[in-house]
C-alpha positions as CSV (number, residue, x, y, z in Angstrom):
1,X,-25.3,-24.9,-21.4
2,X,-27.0,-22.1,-19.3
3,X,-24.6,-23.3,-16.3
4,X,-20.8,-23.3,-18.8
5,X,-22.0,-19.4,-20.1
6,X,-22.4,-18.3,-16.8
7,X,-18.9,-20.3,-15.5
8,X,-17.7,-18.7,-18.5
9,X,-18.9,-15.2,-17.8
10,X,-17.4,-14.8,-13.9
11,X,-14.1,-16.2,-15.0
12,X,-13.9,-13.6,-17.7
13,X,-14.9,-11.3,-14.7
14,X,-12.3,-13.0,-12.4
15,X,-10.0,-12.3,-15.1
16,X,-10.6,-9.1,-16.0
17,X,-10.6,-7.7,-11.7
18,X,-6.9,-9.9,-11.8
19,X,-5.9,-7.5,-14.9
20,X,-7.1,-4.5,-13.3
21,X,-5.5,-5.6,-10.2
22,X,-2.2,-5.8,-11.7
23,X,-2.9,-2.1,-12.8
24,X,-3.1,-1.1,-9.9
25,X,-0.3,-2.0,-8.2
26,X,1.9,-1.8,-11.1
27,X,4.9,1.0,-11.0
28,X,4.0,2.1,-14.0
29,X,1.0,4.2,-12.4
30,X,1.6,7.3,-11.8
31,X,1.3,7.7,-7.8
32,X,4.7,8.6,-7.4
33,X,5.2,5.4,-5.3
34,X,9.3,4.9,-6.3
35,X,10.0,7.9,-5.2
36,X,9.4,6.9,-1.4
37,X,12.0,4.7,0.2
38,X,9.7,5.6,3.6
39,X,12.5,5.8,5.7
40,X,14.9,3.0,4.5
41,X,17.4,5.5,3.0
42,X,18.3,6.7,6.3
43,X,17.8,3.0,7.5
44,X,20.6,2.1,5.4
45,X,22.6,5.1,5.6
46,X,23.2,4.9,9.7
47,X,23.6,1.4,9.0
48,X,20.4,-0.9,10.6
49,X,20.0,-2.0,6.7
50,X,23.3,-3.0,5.0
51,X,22.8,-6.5,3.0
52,X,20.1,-8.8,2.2
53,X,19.2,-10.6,5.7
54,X,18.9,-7.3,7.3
55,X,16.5,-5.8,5.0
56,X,14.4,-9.1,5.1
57,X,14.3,-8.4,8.7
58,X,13.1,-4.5,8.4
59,X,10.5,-5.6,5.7
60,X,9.1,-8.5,7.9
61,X,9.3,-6.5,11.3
62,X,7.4,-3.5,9.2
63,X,4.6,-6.3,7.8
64,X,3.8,-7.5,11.4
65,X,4.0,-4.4,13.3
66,X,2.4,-1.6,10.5
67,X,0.3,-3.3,7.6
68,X,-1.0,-6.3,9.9
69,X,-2.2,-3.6,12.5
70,X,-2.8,-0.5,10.5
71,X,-3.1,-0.5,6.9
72,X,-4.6,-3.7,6.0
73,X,-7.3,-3.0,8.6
74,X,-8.4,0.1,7.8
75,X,-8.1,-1.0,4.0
76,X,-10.6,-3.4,4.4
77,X,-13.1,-0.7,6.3
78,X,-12.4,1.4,3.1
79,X,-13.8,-1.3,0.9
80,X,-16.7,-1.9,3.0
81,X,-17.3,1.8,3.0
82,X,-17.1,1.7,-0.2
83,X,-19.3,-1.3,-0.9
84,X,-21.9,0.3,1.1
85,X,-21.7,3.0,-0.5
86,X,-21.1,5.0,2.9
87,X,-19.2,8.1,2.4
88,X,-19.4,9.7,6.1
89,X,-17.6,6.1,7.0
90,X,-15.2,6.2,3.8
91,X,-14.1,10.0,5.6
92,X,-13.7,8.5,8.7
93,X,-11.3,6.0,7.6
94,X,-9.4,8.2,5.1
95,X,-8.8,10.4,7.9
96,X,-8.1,8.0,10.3
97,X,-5.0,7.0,7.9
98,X,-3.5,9.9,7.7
99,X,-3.8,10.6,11.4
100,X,-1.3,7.4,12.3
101,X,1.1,8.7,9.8
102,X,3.7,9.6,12.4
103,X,5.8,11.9,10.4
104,X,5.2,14.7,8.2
105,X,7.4,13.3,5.7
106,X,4.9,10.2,5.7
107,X,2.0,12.2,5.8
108,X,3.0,13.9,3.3
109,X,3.4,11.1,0.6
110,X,0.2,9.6,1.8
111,X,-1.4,12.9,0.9
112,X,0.4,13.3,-2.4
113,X,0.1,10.1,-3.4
114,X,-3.9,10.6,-2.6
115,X,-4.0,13.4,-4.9
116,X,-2.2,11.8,-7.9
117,X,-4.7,8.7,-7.7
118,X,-7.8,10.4,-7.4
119,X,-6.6,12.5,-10.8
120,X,-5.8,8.9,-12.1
121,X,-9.5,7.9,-11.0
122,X,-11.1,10.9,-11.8
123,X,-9.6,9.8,-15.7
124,X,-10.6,6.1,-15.5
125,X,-13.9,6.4,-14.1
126,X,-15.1,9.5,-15.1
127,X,-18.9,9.5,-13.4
128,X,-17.4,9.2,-10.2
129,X,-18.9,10.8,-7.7
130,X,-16.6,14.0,-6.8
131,X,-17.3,14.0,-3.2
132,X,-15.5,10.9,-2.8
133,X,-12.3,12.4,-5.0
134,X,-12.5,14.7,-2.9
135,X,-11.6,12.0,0.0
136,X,-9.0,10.2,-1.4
137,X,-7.0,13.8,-2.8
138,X,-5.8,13.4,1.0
139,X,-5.3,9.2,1.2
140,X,-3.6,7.1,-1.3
141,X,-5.0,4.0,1.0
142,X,-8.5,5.2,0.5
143,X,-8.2,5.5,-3.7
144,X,-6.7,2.6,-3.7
145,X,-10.0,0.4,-1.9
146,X,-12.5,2.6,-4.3
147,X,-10.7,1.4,-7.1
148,X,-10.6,-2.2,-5.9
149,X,-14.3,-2.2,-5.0
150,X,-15.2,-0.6,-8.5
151,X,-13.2,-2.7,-10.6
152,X,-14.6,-5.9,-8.4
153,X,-11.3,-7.1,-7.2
154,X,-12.1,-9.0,-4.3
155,X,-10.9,-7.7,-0.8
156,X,-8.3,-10.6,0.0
157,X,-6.9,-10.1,-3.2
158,X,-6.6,-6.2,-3.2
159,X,-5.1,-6.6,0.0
160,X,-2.5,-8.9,-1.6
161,X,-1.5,-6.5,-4.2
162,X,-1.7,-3.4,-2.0
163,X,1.0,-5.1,0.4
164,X,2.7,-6.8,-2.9
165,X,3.3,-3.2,-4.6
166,X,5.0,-2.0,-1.2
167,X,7.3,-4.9,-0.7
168,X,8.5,-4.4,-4.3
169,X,8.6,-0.4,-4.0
170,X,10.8,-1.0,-0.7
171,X,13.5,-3.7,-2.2
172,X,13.3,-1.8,-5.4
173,X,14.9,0.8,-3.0
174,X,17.3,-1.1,-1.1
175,X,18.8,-2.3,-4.4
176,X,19.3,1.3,-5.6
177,X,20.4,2.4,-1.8
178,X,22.1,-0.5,-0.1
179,X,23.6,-1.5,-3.0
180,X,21.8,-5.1,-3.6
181,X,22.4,-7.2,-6.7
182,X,18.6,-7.7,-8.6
183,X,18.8,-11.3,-7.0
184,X,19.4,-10.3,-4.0
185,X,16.4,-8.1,-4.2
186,X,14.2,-11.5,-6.0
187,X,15.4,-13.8,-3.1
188,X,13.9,-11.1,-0.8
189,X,10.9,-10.7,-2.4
190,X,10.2,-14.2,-2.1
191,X,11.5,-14.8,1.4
192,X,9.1,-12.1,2.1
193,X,6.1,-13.7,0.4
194,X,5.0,-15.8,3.5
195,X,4.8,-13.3,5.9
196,X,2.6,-10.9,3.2
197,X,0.5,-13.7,3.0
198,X,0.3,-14.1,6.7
199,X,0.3,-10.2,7.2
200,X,-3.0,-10.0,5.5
201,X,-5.0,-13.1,6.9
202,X,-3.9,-11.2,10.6
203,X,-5.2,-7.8,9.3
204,X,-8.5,-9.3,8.3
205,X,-9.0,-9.9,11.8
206,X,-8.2,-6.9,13.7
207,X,-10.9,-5.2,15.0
208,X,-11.7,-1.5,15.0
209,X,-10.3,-0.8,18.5
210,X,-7.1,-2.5,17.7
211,X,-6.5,-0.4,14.6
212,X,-3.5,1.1,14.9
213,X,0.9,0.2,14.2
214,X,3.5,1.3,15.8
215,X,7.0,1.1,14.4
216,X,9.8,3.0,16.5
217,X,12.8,2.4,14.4
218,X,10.5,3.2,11.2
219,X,9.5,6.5,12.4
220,X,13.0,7.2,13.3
221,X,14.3,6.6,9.9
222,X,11.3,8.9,8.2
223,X,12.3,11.8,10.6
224,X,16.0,11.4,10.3
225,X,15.5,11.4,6.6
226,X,13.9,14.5,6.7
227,X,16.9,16.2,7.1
228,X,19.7,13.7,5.6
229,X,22.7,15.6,4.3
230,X,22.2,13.7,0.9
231,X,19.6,11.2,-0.8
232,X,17.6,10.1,-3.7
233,X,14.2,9.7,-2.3
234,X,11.2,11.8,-1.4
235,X,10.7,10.2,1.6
């Protein structure tokens, strides 16, 4: 009996972490996240975007070269930070983020972003410590591991959803931009669901010396965006 209560108890927990996950990455929170197309506006405006296969191929090229390399990484050092309650390594890595933001219009979002989660945190868990607020007011990546770890969502999983929430911020954009039907934009999603899932198993291993993406043609679109005669997107 002792045994079934406590199988009872950590699925409720399991449960309960899934729920919050799905907060989390829903675009219903207010980080501003659909307001970014992070450079695919101009992608599809000078034409390296135009239909379905070629956005598949941005989206895949972007998960193997940036979130395998970069943000899964240093998303996982933020949870261990976290977990350790280290907050000299949880600035490190917050600051570390922002530094291999290659634009400013990228920086920028990852700093405003940063801002609107820790107010959203700052709500949700008031008796937060406001030193580490402080932190992620400058890195959406790092609110979004101290919300994981305090809401026990477990690190494979949070790294699921972080990359999950992007994919369907980006498509969500190339349907608006490109323009794509809304199946279009499902049959990418799930073309795309392999290589998240592979994108994250490779970012679990990268070691800290190897911390780091590069993007060319993603940069290129966030600068040229910066000054794009028209658009719809903050980034």
């Amino acid at each position: 009996m002792a045994a079934q209560i406590m199988q009872d108890i950590t699925m409720g927990t399991d449960q309960l972490a899934t729920m919050r996950l799905f907060q989390l990455i829903s675009p219903s929170l207010p980080t501003g996240a659909f307001t970014y197309s992070q450079g695919i506006e101009w992608a599809v405006e000078c034409g390296w975007i135009k239909d379905k296969n070629s956005l598949i191929e941005w989206l895949e090229s972007m998960l193997f070269s940036s979130f395998s390399e970069l943000e899964i990484p240093l998303l996982k050092r933020l949870y261990f930070a976290c977990e350790d309650r280290d907050i000299e390594q949880f600035r490190y890595w917050s600051n570390y983020v922002v530094a291999c933001r290659e634009t400013k219009e990228l920086r920028n979002e990852e700093i405003n972003r940063g801002r609107a989660m820790a107010k959203i945190l700052q709500q949700l868990e008031p008796e937060l410590d406001k030193a580490w607020l402080e932190i992620v007011q400058k890195c959406q990546v790092a609110g979004f591991a101290l919300a994981a770890e305090r809401w026990n969502i477990q690190l494979k999983l949070a790294a699921a959803g972080y990359i999950w929430g992007w994919l369907e911020n980006m498509v969500m954009a190339a349907v608006k931009i490109v323009p794509l039907g809304q199946t279009d934009g499902q049959q990418a999603l799930s073309a795309l669901s392999i290589a998240a899932t592979d994108a994250v198993e490779a970012g679990m291993n990268v070691e800290d010396n190897n911390s780091g993406g590069s993007c060319p043609a993603f940069a290129i679109g966030s600068c040229l965006h910066e000054t794009q005669y028209t658009r719809l997107f903050r980034s």
